[in-house]
C-alpha positions in Angstrom: 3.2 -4.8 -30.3 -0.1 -2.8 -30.3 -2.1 -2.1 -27.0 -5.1 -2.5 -28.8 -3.8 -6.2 -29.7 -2.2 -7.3 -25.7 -4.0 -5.9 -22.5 -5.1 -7.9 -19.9 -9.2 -7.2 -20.7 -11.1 -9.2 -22.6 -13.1 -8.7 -25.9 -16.6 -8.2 -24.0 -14.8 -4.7 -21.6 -16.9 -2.8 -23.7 -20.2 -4.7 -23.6 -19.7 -5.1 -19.6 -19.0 -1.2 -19.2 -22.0 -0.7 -21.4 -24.3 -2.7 -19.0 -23.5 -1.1 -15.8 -24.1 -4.4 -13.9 -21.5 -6.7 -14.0 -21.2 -8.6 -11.2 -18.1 -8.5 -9.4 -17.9 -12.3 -10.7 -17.5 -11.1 -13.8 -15.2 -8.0 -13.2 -12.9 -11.0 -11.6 -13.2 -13.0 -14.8 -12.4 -10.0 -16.8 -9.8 -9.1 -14.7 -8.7 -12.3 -13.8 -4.8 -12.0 -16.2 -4.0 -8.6 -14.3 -4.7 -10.1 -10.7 -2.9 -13.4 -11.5 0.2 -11.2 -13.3 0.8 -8.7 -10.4 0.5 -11.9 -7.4 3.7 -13.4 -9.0 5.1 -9.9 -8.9 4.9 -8.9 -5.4 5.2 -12.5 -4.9 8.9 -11.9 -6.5 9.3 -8.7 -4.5 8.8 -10.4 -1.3 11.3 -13.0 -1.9 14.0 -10.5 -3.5 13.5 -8.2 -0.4 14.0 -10.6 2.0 16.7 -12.8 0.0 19.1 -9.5 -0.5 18.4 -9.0 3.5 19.9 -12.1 3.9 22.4 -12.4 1.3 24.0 -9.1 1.9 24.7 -10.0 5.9 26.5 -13.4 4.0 28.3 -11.2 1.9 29.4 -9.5 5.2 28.1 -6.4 4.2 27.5 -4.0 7.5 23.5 -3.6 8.5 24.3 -0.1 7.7 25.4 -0.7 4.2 22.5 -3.4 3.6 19.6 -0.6 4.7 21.2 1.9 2.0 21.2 -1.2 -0.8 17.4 -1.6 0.4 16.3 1.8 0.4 17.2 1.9 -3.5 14.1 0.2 -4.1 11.9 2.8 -2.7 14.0 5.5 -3.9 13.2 4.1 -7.3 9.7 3.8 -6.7 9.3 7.4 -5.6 11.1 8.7 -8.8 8.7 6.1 -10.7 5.5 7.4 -9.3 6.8 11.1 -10.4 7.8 9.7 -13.8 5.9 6.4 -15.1 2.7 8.4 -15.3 3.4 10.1 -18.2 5.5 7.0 -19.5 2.4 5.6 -19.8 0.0 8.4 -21.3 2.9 8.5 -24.0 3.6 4.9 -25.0 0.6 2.8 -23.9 -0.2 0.4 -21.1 1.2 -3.0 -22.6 4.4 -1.3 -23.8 5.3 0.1 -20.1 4.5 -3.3 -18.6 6.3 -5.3 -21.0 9.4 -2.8 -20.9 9.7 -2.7 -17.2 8.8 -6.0 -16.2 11.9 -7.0 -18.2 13.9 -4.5 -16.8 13.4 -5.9 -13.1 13.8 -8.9 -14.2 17.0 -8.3 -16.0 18.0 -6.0 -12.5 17.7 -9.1 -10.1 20.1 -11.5 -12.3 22.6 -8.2 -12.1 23.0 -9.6 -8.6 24.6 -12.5 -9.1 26.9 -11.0 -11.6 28.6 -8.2 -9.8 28.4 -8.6 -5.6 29.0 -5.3 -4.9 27.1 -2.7 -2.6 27.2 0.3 -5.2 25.7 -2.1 -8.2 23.3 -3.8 -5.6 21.8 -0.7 -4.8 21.8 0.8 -8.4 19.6 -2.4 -9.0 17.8 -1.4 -6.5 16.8 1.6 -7.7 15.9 0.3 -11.3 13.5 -2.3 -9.8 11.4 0.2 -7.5 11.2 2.3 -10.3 10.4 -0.5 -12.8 8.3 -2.0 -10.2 6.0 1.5 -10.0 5.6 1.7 -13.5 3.8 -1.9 -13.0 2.0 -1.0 -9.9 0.7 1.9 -12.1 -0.7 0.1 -15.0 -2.1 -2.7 -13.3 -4.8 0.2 -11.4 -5.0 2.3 -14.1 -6.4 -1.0 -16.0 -8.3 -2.2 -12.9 -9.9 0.6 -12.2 -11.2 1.3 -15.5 -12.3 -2.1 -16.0 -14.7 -2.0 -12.6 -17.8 -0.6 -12.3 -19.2 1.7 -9.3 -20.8 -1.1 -8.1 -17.7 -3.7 -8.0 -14.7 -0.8 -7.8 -14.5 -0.7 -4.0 -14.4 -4.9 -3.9 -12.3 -5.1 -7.1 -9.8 -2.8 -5.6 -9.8 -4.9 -2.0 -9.4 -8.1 -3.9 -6.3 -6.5 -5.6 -4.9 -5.3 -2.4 -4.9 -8.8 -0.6 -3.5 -10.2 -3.9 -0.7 -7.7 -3.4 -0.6 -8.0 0.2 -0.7 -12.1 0.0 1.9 -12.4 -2.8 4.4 -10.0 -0.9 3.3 -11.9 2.5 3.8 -15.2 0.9 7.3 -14.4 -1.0 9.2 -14.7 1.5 8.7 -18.0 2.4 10.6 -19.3 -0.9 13.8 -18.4 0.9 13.7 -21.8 1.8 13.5 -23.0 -1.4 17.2 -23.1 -2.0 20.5 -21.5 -0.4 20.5 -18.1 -0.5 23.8 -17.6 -0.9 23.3 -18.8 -4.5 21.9 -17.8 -7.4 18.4 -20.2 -7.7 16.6 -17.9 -5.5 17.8 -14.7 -7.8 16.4 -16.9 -11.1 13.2 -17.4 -9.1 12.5 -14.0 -8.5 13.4 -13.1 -12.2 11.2 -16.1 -13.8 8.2 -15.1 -11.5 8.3 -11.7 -12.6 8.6 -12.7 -15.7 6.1 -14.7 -16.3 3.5 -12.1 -15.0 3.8 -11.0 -18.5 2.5 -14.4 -20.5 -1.2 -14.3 -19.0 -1.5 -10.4 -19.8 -0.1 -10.0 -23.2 -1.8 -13.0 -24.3 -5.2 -11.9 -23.3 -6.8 -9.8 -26.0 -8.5 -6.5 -25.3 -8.1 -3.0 -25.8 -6.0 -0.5 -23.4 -7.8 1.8 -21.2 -7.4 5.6 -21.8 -4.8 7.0 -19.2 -4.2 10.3 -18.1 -1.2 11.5 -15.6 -2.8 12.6 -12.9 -1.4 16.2 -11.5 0.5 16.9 -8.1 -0.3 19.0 -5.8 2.4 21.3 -4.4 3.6 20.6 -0.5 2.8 23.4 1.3 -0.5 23.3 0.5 -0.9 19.6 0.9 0.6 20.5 4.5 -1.7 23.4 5.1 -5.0 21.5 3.8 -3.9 17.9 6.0 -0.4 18.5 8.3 -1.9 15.3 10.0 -2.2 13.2 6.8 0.8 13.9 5.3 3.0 13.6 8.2 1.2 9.9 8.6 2.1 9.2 5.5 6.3 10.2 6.1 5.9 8.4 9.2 3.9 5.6 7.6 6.5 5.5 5.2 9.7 5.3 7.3 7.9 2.2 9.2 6.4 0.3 6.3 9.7 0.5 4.0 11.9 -0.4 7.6 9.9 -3.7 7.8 10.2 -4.5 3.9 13.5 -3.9 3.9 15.2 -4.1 7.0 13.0 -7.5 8.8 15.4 -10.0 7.4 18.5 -7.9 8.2 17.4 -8.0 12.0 16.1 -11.6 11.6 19.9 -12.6 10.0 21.8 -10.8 12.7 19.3 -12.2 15.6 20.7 -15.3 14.9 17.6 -16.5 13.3 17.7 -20.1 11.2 16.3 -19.8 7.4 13.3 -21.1 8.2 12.5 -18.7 11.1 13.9 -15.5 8.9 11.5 -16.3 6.1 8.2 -16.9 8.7 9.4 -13.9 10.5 9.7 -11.5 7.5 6.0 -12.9 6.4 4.2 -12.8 9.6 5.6 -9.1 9.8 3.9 -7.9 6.1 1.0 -10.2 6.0 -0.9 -8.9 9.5 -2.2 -5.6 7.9 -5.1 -8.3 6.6 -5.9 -8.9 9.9 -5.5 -5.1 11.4 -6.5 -3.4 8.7 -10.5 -3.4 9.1 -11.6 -3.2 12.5 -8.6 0.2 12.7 -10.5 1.4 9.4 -13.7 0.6 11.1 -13.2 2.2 14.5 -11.5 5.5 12.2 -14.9 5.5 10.7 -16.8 6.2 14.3 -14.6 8.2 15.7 -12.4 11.2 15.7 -9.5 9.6 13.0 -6.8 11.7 14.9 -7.6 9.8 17.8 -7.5 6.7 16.3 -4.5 7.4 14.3 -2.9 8.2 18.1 -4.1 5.0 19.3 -2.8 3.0 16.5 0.7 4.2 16.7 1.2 4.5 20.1 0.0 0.5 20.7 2.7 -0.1 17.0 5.2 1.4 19.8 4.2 -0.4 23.1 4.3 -3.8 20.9 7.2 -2.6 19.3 8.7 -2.2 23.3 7.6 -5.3 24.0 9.4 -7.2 21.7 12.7 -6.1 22.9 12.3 -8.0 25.5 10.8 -11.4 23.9 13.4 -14.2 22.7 14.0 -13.9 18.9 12.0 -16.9 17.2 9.5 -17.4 19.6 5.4 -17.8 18.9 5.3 -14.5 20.9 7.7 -12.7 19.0 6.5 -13.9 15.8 3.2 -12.7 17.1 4.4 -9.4 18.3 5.8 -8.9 14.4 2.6 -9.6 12.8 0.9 -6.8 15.2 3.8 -4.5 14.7 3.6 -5.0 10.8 -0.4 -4.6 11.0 -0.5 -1.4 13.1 1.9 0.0 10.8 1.4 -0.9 7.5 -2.5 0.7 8.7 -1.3 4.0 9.0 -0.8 4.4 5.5 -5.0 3.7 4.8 -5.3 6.1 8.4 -3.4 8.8 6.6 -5.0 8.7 3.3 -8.6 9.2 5.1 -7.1 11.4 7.1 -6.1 13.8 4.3 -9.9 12.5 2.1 -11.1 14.5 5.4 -9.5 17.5 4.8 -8.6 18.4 1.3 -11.6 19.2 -1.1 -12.5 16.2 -3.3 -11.7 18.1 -6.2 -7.9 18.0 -5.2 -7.5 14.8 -4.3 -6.0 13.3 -7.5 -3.5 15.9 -7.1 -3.0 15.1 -3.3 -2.7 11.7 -3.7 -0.4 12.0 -6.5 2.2 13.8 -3.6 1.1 11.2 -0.5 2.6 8.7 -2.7 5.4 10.6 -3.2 5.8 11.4 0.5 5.5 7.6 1.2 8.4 6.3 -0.8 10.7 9.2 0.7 9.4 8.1 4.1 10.2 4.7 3.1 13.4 5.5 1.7 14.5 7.4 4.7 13.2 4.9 7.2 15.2 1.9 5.5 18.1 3.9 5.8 17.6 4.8 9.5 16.8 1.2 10.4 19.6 -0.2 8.7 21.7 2.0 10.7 20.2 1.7 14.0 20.8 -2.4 14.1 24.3 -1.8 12.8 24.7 0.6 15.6 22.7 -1.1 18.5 22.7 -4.5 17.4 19.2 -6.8 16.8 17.1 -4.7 19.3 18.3 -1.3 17.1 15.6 -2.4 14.7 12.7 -2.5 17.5 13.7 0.5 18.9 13.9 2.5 15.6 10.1 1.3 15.7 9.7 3.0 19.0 10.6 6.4 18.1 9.0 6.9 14.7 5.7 5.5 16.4 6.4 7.8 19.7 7.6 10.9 17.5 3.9 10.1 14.9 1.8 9.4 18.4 3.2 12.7 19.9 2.4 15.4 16.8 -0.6 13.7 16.7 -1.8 14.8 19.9 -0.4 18.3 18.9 -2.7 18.3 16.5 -5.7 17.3 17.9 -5.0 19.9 21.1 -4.2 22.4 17.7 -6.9 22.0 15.7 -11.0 21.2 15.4 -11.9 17.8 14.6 -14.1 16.9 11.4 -17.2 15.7 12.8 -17.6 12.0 12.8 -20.6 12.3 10.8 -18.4 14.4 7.7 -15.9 12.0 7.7 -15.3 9.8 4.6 -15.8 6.0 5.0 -12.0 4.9 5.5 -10.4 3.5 2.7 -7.8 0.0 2.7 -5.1 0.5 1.0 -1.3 -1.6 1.4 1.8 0.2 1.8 3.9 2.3 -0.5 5.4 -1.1 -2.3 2.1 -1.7 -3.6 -0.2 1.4 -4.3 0.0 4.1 -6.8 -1.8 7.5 -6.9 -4.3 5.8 -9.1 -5.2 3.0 -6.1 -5.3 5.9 -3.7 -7.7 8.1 -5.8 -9.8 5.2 -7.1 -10.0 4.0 -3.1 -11.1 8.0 -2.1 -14.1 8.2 -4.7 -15.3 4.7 -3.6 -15.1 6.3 -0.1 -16.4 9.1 -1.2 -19.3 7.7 -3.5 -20.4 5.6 -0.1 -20.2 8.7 2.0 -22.8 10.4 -0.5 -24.8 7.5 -0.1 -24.7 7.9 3.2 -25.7 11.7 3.4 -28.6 10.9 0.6 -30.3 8.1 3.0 -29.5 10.7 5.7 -31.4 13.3 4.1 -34.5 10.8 2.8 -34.9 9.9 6.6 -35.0 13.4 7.4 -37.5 14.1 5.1 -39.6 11.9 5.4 -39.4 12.4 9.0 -40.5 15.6 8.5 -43.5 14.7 5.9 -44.7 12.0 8.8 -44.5 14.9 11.7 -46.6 17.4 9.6 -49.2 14.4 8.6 -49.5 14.4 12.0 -50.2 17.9 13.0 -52.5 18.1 10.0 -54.3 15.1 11.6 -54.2 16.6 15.2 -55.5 20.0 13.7 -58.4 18.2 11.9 -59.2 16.0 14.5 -59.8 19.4 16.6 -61.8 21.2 14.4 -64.2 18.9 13.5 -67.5 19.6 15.3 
């Protein structure tokens, strides 16, 4: 099979990129395979998260024991980001996709065939790392296919895709009995079939390039801030994906309520998201980031105390899931800030990284903390991380200079570290920073113009003086 045969642009990419002005109408209609393919694969990561939740507390497998099984997946997807890269410069878009979408879709009928904690969790591992080889392609093709003028929409479009497919996945737990195998064939035939409208679609593959890392210490030097938001970001986002069912199960929860629970929980970062990027945008961003975590803490206090199932808890989940699942946006702008745009690929390449090691650490430590404390362990593992983020925060803003407002890079929305690769992330920070530039160039046309006007008027002034 020949990239130049199956990728998911059509015949006219080149006569649209030779234009300059398709409209983001078209860019959808170009893009339109690639969008539809990666909605039925979060929308088969949502379910399969929040199915092995559930299915592993049937088995009678400890909380404990079921956060290790879900932290495989981001364990995989953080060796993916490090490896798929260049699994993709070598053998070609189409290949990769093909390859690993059968992979995770051979991983989740492993399930069925062996119940067992040790081969759950090696499956696991193979889907996050399939599933970042996907992520991968799908932006590196996006983002080559969009235009400066439709990149930053293109990119939000695919981002609520992502966000509403992994939102909505969930909600085909009720679909049959999860504790048998339908729900396992529905995740693999959804992921799947995200193959049929992209290899069928004829274009040629985008050139790709693994972008370069950039090493810790200075990452931590240039932005301690950002890339301790994005550990922290991390260990809350990959908590919620994996662990919400596993609290919802042992709450007591019915099927129905799990499922609306989980989804409420990952789907209210599309209401959250803007006005926190917004207000990050006028003010001090280490402020903002303080704010946002320390309310993700107070709501996460709260709901300790609210009866599982209820409108207000399901409320208090979606405000939890949206405060948190914003801190990963807050800590990419945070670093865009601070680290030369030069370096950014390179930075990004690492925040990635540092996400799904956050993630993997947090699904751990949340699976733990329920089997340890019960259903309120799971809130109050939300507490700390949010209290421990809110706290260095302030360190740092008592620490360090803030950028002024007026320097600052536009923020940028991005979903969590199940969804977004370095390529997202660096594609997202040159929007940003393209808008920022335009900013500074309107800036600087006001202010000289300004400046023309005031010495027409002292030329005026001085004329109108020395005429006799």
């Amino acid at each position: 099979m020949s990239d130049t045969v199956s990728a998911p642009l059509s015949s006219s990419t080149d006569t649209a990129a030779a234009s300059g002005g398709a409209s983001l109408f078209q860019a959808v209609m170009l893009c339109w395979a690639l969008l539809f393919g990666m909605g039925l694969v979060m929308l088969g990561t949502g379910l399969q998260s929040t199915l092995l939740g559930v299915r592993s507390i049937l088995e009678g497998f400890p909380p404990g024991i079921t956060g290790i099984i879900q932290s495989g997946y981001f364990a995989g997807f953080a060796v993916g980001s490090l490896f798929a890269p260049g699994l993709v410069a070598r053998v070609g878009h189409v290949r990769v996709f093909a390859a690993l979408a059968s992979v995770a879709s051979i991983a989740v009928l492993l399930h069925t065939l062996y119940v067992d904690p040790i081969v759950w969790t090696a499956m696991r591992i193979l889907t996050g790392f399939s599933f970042a080889g996907l992520v991968v392609v799908a932006e590196s093709w996006l983002n080559y296919q969009s235009q400066n003028e439709t990149r930053g929409q293109m990119l939000s479009i695919y981002m609520v895709v992502c966000m509403a497919g992994m939102g909505a996945g969930p909600l085909l737990l009720n679909v049959a009995d999860p504790g048998g195998f339908v729900l396992f064939v529905v995740v693999s035939v959804l992921v799947s079939a995200a193959l049929v409208p992209i290899l069928l679609t004829v274009g040629g593959a985008p050139p790709f390039e693994a972008p370069e890392k950039m090493r810790l210490r200075e990452l931590y030097k240039l932005a301690p801030l950002g890339m301790t938001g994005m550990v922290a970001a991390g260990m809350s986002n990959g908590a919620l994906v994996g662990v919400a069912a596993v609290y919802a199960q042992e709450a007591g929860l019915s099927r129905s309520l799990v499922s609306i629970f989980v989804s409420v929980a990952l789907i209210g970062v599309v209401v959250v998201q803007w006005p926190v990027g917004r207000l990050s945008d006028r003010y001090d961003r280490r402020k903002v980031m303080t704010a946002v975590t320390l309310m993700a803490a107070c709501v996460a206090a709260v709901a300790l105390v609210l009866e599982p199932g209820t409108v207000l808890s399901l409320i208090a989940a979606a405000g939890l899931g949206g405060l948190s699942f914003s801190m990963y946006s807050l800590a990419v702008a945070q670093t865009n800030d601070r680290v030369p745009f030069k370096k950014m690929v390179g930075a990004s390449s690492t925040l990635v990284l540092m996400s799904g090691l956050g993630s993997t650490v947090g699904t751990l430590a949340a699976g733990f903390s329920v089997d340890a404390l019960g259903p309120n362990g799971f809130f109050l593992y939300f507490v700390v991380v949010h209290v421990a983020l809110g706290l260095y925060a302030s360190w740092r803003i008592a620490k360090r200079d803030a950028v002024p407002t007026e320097e600052q890079a536009p923020a940028v929305y991005l979903g969590g570290s199940y969804a977004t690769s370095a390529v997202a992330t660096v594609a997202a920070v040159e929007v940003a920073e393209e808008a920022y530039e335009e900013q500074q160039a309107e800036a600087a046309a006001a202010e000289e113009a300004a400046a023309a006007e005031e010495v027409e008027d002292r030329q005026d002034a001085t004329d109108g003086t020395s005429a006799p």
